[in-house]
C-alpha positions in Angstrom: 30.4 41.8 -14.5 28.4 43.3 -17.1 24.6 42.4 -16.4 22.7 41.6 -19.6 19.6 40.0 -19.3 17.8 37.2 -21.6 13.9 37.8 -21.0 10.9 35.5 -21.6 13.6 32.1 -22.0 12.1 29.2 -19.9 14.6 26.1 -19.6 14.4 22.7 -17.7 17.1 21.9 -16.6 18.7 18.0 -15.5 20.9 17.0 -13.3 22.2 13.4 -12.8 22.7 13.6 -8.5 21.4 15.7 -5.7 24.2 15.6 -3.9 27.0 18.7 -3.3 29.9 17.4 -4.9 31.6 18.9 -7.7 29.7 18.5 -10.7 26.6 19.2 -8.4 27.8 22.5 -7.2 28.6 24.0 -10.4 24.8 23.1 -11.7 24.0 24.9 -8.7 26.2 28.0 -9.8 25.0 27.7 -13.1 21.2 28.2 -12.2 22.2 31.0 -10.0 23.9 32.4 -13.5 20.6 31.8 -15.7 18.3 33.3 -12.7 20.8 36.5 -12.9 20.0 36.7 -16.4 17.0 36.3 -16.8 15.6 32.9 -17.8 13.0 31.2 -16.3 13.8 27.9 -15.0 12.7 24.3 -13.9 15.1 21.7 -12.4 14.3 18.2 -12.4 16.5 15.3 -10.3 16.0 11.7 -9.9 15.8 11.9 -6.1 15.8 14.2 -3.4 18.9 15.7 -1.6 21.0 18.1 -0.7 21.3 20.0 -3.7 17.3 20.5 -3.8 17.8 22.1 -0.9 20.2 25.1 -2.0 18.0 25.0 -5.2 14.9 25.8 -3.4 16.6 28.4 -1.8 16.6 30.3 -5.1 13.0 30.1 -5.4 13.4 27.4 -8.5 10.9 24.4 -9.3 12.0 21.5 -8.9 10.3 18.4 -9.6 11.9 15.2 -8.3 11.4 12.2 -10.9 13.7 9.2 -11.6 15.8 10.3 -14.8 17.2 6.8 -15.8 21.0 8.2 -15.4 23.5 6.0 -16.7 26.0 4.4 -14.1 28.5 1.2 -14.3 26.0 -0.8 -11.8 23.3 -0.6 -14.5 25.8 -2.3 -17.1 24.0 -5.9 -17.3 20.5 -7.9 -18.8 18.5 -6.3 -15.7 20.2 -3.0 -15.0 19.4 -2.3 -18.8 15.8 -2.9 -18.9 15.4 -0.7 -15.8 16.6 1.9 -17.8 14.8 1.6 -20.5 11.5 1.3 -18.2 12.6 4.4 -16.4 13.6 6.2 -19.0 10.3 6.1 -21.2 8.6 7.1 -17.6 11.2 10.2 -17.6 10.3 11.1 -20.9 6.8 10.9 -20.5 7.0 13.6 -17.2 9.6 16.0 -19.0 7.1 15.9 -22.0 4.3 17.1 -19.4 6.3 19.9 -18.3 7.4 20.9 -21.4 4.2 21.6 -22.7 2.8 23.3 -19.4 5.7 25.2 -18.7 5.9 26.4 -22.0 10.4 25.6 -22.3 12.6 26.6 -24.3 15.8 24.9 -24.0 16.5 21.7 -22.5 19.8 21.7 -20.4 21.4 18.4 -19.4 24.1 18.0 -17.0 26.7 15.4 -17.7 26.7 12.7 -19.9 24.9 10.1 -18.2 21.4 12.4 -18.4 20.6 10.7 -21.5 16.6 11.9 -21.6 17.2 15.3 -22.0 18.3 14.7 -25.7 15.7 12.9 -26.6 12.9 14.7 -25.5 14.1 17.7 -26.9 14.2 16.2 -30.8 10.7 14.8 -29.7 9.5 18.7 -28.9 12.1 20.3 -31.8 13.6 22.1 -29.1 17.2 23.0 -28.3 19.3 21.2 -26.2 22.6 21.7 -24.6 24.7 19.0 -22.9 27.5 19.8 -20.2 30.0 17.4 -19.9 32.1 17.4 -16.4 33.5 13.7 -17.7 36.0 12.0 -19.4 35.3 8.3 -20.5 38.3 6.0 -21.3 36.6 3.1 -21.1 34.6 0.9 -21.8 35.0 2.1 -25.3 31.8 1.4 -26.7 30.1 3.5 -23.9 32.1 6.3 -24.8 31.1 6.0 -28.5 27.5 5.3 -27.7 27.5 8.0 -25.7 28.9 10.3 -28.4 26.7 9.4 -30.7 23.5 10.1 -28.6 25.1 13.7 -27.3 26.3 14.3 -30.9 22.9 13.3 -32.8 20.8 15.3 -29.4 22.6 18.3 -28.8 22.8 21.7 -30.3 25.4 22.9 -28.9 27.9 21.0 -25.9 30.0 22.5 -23.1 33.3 21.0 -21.9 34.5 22.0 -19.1 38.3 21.9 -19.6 40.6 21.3 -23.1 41.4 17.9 -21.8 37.1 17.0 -21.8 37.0 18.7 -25.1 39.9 16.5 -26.5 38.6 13.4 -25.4 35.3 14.2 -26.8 36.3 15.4 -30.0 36.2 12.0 -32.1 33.1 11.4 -31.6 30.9 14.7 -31.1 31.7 17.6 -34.3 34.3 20.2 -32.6 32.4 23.2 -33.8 29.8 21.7 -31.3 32.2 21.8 -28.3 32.3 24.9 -26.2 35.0 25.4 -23.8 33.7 26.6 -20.6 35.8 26.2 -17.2 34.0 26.4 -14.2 34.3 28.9 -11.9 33.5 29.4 -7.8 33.3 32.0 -5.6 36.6 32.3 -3.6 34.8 34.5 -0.5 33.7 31.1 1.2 37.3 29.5 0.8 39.2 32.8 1.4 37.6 34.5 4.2 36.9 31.4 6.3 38.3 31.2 9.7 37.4 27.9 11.7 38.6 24.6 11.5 38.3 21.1 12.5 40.3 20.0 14.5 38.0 19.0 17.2 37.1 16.0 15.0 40.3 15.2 14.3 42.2 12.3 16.9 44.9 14.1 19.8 47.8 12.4 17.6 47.5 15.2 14.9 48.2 18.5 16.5 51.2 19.8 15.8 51.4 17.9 12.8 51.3 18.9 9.1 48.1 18.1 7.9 47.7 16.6 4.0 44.1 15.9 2.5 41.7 14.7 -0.5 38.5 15.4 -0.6 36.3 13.3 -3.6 33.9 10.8 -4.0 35.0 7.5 -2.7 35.3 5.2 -6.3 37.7 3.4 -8.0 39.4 6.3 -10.3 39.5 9.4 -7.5 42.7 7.7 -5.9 42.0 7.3 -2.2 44.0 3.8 -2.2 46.6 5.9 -4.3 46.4 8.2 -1.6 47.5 5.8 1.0 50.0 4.3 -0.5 51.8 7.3 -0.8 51.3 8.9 2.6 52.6 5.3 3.5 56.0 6.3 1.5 56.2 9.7 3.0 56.0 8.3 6.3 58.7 6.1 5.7 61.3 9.3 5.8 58.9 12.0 7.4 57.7 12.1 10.9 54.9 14.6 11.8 52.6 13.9 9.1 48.9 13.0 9.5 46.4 12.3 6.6 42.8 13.1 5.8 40.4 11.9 3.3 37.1 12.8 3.2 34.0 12.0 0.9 32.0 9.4 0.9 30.5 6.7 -2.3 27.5 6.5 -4.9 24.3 5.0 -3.3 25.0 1.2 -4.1 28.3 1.7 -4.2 29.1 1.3 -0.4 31.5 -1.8 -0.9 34.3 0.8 -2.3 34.4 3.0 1.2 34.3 -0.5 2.6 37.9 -1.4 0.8 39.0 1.8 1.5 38.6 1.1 5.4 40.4 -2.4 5.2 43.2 -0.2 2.8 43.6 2.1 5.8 43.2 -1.0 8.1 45.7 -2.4 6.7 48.3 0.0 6.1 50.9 0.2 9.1 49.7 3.8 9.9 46.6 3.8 10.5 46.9 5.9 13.5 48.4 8.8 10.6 44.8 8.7 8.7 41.8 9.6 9.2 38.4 9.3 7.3 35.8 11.8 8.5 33.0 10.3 5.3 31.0 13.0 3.6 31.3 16.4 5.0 29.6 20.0 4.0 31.7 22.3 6.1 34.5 21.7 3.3 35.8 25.2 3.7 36.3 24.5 7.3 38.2 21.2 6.0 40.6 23.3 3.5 41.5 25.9 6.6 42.2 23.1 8.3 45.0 21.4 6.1 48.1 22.4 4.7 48.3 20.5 1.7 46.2 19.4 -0.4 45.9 16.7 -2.6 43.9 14.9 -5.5 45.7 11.6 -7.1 43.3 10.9 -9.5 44.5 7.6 -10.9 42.4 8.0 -14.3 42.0 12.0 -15.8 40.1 14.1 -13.9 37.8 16.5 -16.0 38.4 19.7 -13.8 37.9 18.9 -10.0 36.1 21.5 -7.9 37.8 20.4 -5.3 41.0 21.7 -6.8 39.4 25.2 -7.1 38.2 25.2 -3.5 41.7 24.2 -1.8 43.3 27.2 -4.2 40.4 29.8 -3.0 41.2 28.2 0.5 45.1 29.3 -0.1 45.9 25.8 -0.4 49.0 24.7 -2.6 47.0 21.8 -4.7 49.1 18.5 -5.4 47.5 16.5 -8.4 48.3 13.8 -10.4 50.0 15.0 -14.1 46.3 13.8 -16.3 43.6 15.3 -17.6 42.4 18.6 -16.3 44.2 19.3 -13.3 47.3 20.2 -16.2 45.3 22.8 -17.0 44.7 24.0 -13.0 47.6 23.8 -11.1 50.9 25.3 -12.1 53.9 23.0 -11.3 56.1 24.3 -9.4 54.2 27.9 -8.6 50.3 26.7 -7.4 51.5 23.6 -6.7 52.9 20.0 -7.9 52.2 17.8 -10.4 53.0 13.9 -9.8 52.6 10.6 -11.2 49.3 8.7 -11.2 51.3 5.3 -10.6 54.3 5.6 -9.3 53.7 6.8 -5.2 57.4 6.4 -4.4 58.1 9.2 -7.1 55.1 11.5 -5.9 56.4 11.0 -2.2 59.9 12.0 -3.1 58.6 15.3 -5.0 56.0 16.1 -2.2 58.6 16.3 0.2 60.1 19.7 -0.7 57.0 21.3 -0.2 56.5 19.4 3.0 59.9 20.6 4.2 59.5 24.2 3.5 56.7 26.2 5.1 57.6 29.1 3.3 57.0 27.5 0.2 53.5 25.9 1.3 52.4 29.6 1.6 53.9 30.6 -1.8 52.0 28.2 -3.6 49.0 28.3 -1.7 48.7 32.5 -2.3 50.0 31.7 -6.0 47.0 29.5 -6.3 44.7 31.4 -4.5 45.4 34.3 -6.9 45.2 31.8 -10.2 41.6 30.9 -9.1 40.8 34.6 -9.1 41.8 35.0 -12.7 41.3 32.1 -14.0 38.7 30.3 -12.7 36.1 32.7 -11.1 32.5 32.7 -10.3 31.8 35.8 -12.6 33.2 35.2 -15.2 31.5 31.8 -15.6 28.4 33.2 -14.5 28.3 35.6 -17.9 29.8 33.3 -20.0 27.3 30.6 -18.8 24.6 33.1 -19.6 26.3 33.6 -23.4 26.6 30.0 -24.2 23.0 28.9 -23.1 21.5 32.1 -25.1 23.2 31.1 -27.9 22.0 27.4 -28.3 18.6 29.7 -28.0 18.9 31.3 -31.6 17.6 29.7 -34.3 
């Protein structure tokens, strides 16, 4: 990778979570990628976590302050005027370090960082939105949404065609950069240990299938049962994993995902380990991976880390994950509501070991090419420089 660097650029960054999953991760990649280059930089997150952690690591700012993200549990009378009140305090801090730290740009993570927008119109200073989502519904939040980006942005990334296509009715295409993410595959590839100490007696031996992902309605973990419920109907020697855990407040969906399991006739054949951060250790473990989404899926780390890991990736046939995983060669593509079909076209991978190692080195290679940590890195760089220019 070709090193050029961007000097004297100071940009505040937002996130909407400190945690380490997916969208989290590649923030954390992409302040690695401006550092490289160059810029100056201040984070700020609504609380603290995990992911202050690593970014501290990297000698960056961060300041901790409530951002007034936008999630589903805020959709009513009270959870809007919170909001609002939190949200004219958010503006109010960013303004501060705007003006001491002398910023640039203004970067905002996602869609639901609403603040960064407007404080940059307020200081006539570029801003950049990332968007790692795709909205179906409720439709007006979409188009409200939309608007706010469209009206607040300079310039917007997508992070996969099927983001940018659901975007582009309501934000101008020549705003919309396409930008997959990338990871390093050295942590996935080179790993050696796994888990099966956590794991119960009943699974060795056994072939191992897993999804990691937040625990909501949309990522599929009931999905998930129900087919590993049809698999076990005709295969014997199977034995499930899911892992990840819920939004704070959002508890009550890992709690119907334990009376799901509870409830399924095999509960013995799954278990749920929560949230985890020895992921690679997770991937060596398994030999299939899975994600059935039930709703598209913008571009799933997850799916990159089980190809680095030499994984062969099973996903549902929406969003993203078309544009990941090759059917046939990295992996399968299945149904997002049929789990009698998906358990039926699973099972020739299942049966054929030789196959599970095709797909997984297939895959591995395809996140090499395709979806590397350099290559975003520099193109990162590119895209943020150029919502610099006047």
């Amino acid at each position: 990778m070709s090193l050029q660097s961007y000097p004297h650029k100071r940009i505040l960054m937002l996130h909407s979570s400190s945690d380490l999953y997916g969208a989290s991760k590649i923030f954390l990649i992409s302040i690695q990628a401006l550092k490289k280059h160059g810029f100056e930089i201040d984070v700020v997150l609504s609380e603290d976590g995990p992911l202050v952690t690593e970014i501290k690591k990297e000698a960056i700012n961060v300041h901790i302050q409530k951002l007034g993200i936008l999630r589903r549990k805020y959709f009513n009378i009270k959870g809007l005027i919170n909001r609002a009140s939190t949200l004219y305090e958010a503006h109010s801090f960013l303004g501060k370090i705007i003006e001491s730290r002398k910023i640039d740009i203004i970067y905002s993570n996602t869609s639901a960082v609403l603040v960064g927008g407007w404080v940059a119109k307020k200081h006539n200073l570029p801003h950049v939105t990332h968007l790692h989502e795709i909205i179906a519904s409720p439709s007006w939040l979409k188009g409200f949404l939309g608007k706010v980006i469209n009206k607040h942005s300079n310039l917007v990334i997508a992070v996969s065609k099927a983001v940018k296509d659901s975007w582009s009715d309501k934000i101008e295409p020549k705003k919309i950069n396409l930008l997959y993410n990338g990871i390093p595959h050295q942590p996935y590839h080179e790993i050696t240990s796994k888990i099966n100490q956590d794991l119960p007696k009943e699974s060795e031996g056994k072939i191992l299938i897993g999804m990691i992902a937040r625990v909501n309605h949309w990522k599929g973990q009931h999905y998930f049962i129900e087919i590993a419920e049809q698999l076990s109907k005709t295969k014997s020697g199977l034995h499930f994993i899911i892992v990840g855990d819920a939004f704070p407040g959002t508890e009550h969906f890992v709690d119907s995902l334990l009376r799901k399991i509870s409830r399924s006739g095999i509960k013995e054949k799954i278990s749920y380990l929560g949230y985890r951060t020895d992921i690679p250790e997770i991937l060596n473990t398994l030999d299939i991976f899975i994600l059935p989404s039930i709703l598209p899926d913008p571009l799933p780390t997850t799916v990159l880390e089980a190809m680095a890991a030499g994984k062969p990736v099973i996903a549902t046939n929406i969003g993203g994950a078309r544009e990941m995983v090759i059917d046939g060669d990295t992996g399968l593509l299945i149904p997002f509501d049929n789990a009698e079909v998906a358990a039926k076209a699973m099972l020739q991978l299942i049966e054929n070991p030789e196959l599970i190692q095709t797909m997984g080195k297939n895959g591995q290679e395809r996140q090499k090419i395709a979806f590397s940590e350099d290559a975003y890195v520099d193109n990162f760089a590119k895209v943020i420089q150029k919502a610099c220019k006047p």
